[in-house]
C-alpha positions as CSV (number, residue, x, y, z in Angstrom):
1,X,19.0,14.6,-11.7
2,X,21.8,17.2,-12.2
3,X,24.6,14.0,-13.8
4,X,25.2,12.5,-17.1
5,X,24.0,14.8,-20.0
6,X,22.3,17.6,-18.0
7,X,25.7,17.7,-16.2
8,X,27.3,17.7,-19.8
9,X,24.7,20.6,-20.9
10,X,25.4,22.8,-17.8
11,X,29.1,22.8,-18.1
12,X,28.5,23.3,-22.4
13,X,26.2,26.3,-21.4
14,X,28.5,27.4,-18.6
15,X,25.6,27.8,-16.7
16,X,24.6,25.7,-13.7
17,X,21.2,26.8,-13.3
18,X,20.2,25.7,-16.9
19,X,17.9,23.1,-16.2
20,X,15.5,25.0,-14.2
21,X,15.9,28.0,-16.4
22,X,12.7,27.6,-18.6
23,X,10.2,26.9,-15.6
24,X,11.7,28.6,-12.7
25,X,9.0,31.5,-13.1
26,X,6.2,29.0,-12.5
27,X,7.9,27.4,-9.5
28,X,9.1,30.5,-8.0
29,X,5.3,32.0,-8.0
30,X,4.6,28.7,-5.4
31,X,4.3,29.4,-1.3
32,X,6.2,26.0,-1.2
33,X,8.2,24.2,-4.2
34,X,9.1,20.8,-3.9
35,X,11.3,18.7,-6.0
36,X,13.0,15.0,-5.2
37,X,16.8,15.6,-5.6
38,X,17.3,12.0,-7.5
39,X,21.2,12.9,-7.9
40,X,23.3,13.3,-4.1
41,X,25.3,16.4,-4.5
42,X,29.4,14.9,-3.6
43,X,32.4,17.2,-3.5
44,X,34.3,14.4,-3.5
45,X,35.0,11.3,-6.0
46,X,34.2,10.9,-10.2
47,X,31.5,12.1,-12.3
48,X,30.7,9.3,-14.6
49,X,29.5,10.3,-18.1
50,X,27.0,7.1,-18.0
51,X,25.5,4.2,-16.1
52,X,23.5,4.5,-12.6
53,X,25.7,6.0,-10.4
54,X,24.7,9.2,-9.9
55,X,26.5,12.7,-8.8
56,X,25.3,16.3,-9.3
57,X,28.1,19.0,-8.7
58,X,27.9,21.2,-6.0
59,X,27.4,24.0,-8.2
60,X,23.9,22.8,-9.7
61,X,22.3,23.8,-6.5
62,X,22.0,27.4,-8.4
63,X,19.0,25.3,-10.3
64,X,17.2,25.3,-7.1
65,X,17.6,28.3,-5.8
66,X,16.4,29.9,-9.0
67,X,13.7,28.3,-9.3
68,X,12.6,29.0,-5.3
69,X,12.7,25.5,-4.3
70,X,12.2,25.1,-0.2
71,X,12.5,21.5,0.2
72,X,14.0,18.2,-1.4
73,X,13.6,14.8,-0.9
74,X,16.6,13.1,-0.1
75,X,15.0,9.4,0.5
76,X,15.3,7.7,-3.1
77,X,17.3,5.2,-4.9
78,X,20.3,6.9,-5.8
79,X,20.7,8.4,-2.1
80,X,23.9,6.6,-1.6
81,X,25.2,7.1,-4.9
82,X,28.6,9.0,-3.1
83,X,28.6,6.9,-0.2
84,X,28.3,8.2,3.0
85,X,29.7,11.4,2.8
86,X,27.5,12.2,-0.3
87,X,24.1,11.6,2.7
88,X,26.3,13.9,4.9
89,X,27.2,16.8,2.3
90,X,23.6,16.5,0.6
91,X,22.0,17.4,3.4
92,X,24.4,20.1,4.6
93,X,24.6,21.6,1.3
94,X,21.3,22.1,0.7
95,X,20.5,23.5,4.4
96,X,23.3,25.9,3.7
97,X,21.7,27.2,0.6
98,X,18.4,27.4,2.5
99,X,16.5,24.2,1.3
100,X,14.9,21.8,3.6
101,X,16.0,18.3,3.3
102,X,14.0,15.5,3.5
103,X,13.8,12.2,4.5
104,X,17.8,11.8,4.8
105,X,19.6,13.3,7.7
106,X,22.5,12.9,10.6
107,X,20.6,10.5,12.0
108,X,17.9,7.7,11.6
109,X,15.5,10.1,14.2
110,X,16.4,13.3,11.8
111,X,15.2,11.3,8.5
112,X,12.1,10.5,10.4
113,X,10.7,13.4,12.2
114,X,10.1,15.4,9.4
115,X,10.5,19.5,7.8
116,X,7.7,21.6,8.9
117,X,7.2,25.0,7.2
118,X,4.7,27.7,8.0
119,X,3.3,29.6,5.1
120,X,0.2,32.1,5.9
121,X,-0.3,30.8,9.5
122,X,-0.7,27.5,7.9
123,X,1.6,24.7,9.4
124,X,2.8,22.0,6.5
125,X,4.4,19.1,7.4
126,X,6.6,17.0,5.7
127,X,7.6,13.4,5.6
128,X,10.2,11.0,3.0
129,X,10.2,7.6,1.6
130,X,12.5,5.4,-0.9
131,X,11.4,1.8,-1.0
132,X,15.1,1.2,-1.7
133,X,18.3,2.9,-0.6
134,X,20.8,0.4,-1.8
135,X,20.1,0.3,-5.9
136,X,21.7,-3.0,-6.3
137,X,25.3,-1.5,-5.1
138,X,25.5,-2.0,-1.3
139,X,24.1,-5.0,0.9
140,X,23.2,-2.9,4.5
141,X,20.7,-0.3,5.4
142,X,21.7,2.8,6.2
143,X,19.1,4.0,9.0
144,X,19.5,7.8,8.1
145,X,17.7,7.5,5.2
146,X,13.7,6.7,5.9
147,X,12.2,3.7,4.3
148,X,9.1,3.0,2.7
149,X,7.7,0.9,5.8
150,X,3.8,1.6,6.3
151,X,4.1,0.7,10.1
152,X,6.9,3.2,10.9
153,X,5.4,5.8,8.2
154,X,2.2,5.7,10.0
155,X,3.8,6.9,13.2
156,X,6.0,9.3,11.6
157,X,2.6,10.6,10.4
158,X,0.6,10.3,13.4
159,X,4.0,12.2,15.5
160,X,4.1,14.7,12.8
161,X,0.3,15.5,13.0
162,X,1.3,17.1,16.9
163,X,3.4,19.8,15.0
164,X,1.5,20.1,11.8
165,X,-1.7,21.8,10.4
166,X,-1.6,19.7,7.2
167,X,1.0,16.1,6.5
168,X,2.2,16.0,2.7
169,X,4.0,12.4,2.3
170,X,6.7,12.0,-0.4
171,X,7.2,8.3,-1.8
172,X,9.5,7.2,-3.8
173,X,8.1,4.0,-4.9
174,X,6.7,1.9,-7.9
175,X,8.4,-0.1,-10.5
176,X,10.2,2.5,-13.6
177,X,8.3,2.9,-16.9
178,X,5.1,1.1,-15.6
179,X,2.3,3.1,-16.5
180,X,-0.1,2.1,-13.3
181,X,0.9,2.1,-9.7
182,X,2.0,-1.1,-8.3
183,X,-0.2,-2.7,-5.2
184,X,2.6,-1.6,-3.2
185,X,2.5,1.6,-4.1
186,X,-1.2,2.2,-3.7
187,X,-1.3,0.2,-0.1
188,X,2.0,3.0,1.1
189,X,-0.1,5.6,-0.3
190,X,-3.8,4.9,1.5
191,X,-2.0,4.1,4.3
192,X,-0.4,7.6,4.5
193,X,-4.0,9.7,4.3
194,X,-5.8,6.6,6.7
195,X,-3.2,7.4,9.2
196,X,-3.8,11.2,8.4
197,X,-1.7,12.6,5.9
198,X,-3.4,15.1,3.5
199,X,-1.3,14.4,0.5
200,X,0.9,12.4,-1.5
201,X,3.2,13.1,-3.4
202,X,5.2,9.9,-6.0
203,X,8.1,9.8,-7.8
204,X,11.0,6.9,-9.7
205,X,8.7,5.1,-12.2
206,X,10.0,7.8,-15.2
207,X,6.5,8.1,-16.5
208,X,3.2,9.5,-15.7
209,X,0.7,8.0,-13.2
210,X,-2.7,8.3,-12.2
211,X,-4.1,10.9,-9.4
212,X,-6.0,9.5,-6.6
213,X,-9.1,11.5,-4.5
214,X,-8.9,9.1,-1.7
215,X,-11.1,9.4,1.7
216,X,-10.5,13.6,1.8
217,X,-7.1,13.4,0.4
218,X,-5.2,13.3,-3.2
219,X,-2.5,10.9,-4.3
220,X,-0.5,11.2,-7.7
221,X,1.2,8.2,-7.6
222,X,3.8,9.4,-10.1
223,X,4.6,13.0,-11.8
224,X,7.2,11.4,-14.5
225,X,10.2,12.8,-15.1
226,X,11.5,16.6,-14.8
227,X,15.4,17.1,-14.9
228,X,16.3,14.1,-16.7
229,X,18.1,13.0,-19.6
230,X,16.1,9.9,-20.7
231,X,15.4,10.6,-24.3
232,X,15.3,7.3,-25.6
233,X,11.6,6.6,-24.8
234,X,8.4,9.0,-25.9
235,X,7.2,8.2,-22.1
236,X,10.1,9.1,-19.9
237,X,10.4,12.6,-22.3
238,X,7.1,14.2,-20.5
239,X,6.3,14.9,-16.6
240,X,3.8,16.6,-15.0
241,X,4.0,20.0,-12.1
242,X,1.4,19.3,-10.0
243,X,-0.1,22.6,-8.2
244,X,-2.0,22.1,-5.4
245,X,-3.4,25.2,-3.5
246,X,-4.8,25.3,0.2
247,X,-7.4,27.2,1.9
248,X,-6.4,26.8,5.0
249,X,-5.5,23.1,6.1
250,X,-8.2,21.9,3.4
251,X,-7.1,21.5,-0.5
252,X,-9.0,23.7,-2.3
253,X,-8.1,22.9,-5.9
254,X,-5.6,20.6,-7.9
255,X,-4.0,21.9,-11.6
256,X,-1.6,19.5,-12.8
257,X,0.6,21.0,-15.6
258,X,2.1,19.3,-18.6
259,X,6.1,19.7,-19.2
260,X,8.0,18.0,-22.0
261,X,11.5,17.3,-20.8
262,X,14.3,18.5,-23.5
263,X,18.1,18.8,-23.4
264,X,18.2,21.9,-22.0
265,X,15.5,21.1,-19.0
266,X,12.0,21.1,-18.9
267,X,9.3,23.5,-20.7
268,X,5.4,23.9,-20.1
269,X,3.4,21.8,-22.8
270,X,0.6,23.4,-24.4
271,X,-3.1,21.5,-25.6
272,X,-2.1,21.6,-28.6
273,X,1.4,20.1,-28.0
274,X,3.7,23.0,-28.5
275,X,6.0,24.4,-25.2
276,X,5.5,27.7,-24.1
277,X,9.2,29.5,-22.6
278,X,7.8,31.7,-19.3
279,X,9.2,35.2,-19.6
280,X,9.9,36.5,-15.7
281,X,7.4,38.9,-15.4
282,X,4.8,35.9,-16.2
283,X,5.1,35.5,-12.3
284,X,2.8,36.1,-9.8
285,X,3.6,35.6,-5.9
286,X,0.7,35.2,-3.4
């Protein structure tokens, strides 16, 4: 979420990369990095200093490309947050800048068919949910961004499978700050690896949520927060980066990583509950 004070911290730091600055090393050493863009970027209209109407400036995409992310959900709550032509420039401007976006496009068939990239022969699918598009501020459905129906997921999925070696679901979903997934949420997820996706990956509660190992595939329900500027509760100021590594089109290991989120964007926890800033050369590509 690039809006409210990380926007304020940016523009203090002159820097619009800043919130990605202290973990880009870790994300850039990933094949794949994947984030869920929670903030539409807009050339067009306000930026309000509070509230739930979100807007990240164009200029924040630098945040991204820094820190090597290749795709971006697009499917969440604040999606229409700039009205139509914040969907429209969203999804342009992050193409243009060489990220994949997901679950929001042109049209209702874009949002659904899915982003597949090919890393070491290995073909990864993507697919994008939000169980809600209009956040309390419009009263239609806009078909070009995907929603969080199992029945139309699972043939998303099951078209998808055709064209991929592995299916990674994103779902935004759950109810904020709850600590344990809702039956919604778990029923969307089982639904995705039963109809053959591999993995799930969930985000908008705020906080932390179980991982799942369920019938050959892995579920974290919710990975907390990353850029954000919620400060006022112990829960919403830690996330997790969740590394998942492939041999193949099988998972081979999970390591999920602990980041406290701070003013000036998110650090790497240690055990003992200290951060740890990456230096650059702490990177290792595969």
């Amino acid at each position: 979420m690039f809006c409210r004070d990380v926007r304020r911290q940016i523009l203090a730091a002159h820097d619009p990369a800043l919130p990605f600055r202290k973990i880009a090393p870790l994300m850039c050493a990933a094949d794949i990095a994947f984030i869920n863009l929670e903030s539409p970027f807009s050339d067009r209209g306000p930026y309000y200093e509070h509230g739930l109407i979100f807007h990240a400036p164009p200029a924040a995409i630098e945040g991204l490309r820094l820190a090597g992310v290749a795709i971006a959900s697009t499917a969440n709550n604040h999606s229409r947050d700039c009205g139509p032509h914040g969907i429209e420039f969203t999804v342009e401007w992050l193409r243009s800048h060489g990220i994949s976006p997901l679950g929001s496009g042109e049209s209702e068939s874009v949002a659904h068919e899915g982003v597949v990239l090919t890393r070491h022969g290995v073909r990864f699918g993507f697919l994008g949910y939000t169980f809600d598009q209009q956040n309390g501020n419009w009263h239609d459905i806009d078909k070009r961004i995907a929603m969080a129906d199992v029945s139309a997921m699972q043939r998303d999925v099951s078209a998808l499978r055709k064209r991929a070696d592995v299916v990674i679901v994103s779902m935004h979903h759950g109810v904020e700050y709850m600590p344990k997934p809702t039956q919604a949420q778990i029923e969307f997820a089982h639904a995705a690896i039963d109809a053959g996706a591999t993995l799930v990956i969930g985000h908008h509660p705020h906080v932390i949520q179980k991982m799942e190992e369920y019938r050959g595939g892995v579920i974290f329900y919710s990975l907390g927060n990353c850029v954000f500027d919620q400060y006022q509760r112990k829960e919403t100021q830690h996330g997790e980066i969740a590394e998942v590594s492939f041999l193949g089109s099988t998972i081979l290991a999970t390591h999920v990583m602990a980041i406290a989120i701070t003013p000036t964007g998110p650090e790497l926890e240690l055990p003992s509950g200290g951060s740890l800033d990456m230096p650059a050369e702490f990177v290792t590509h595969r």
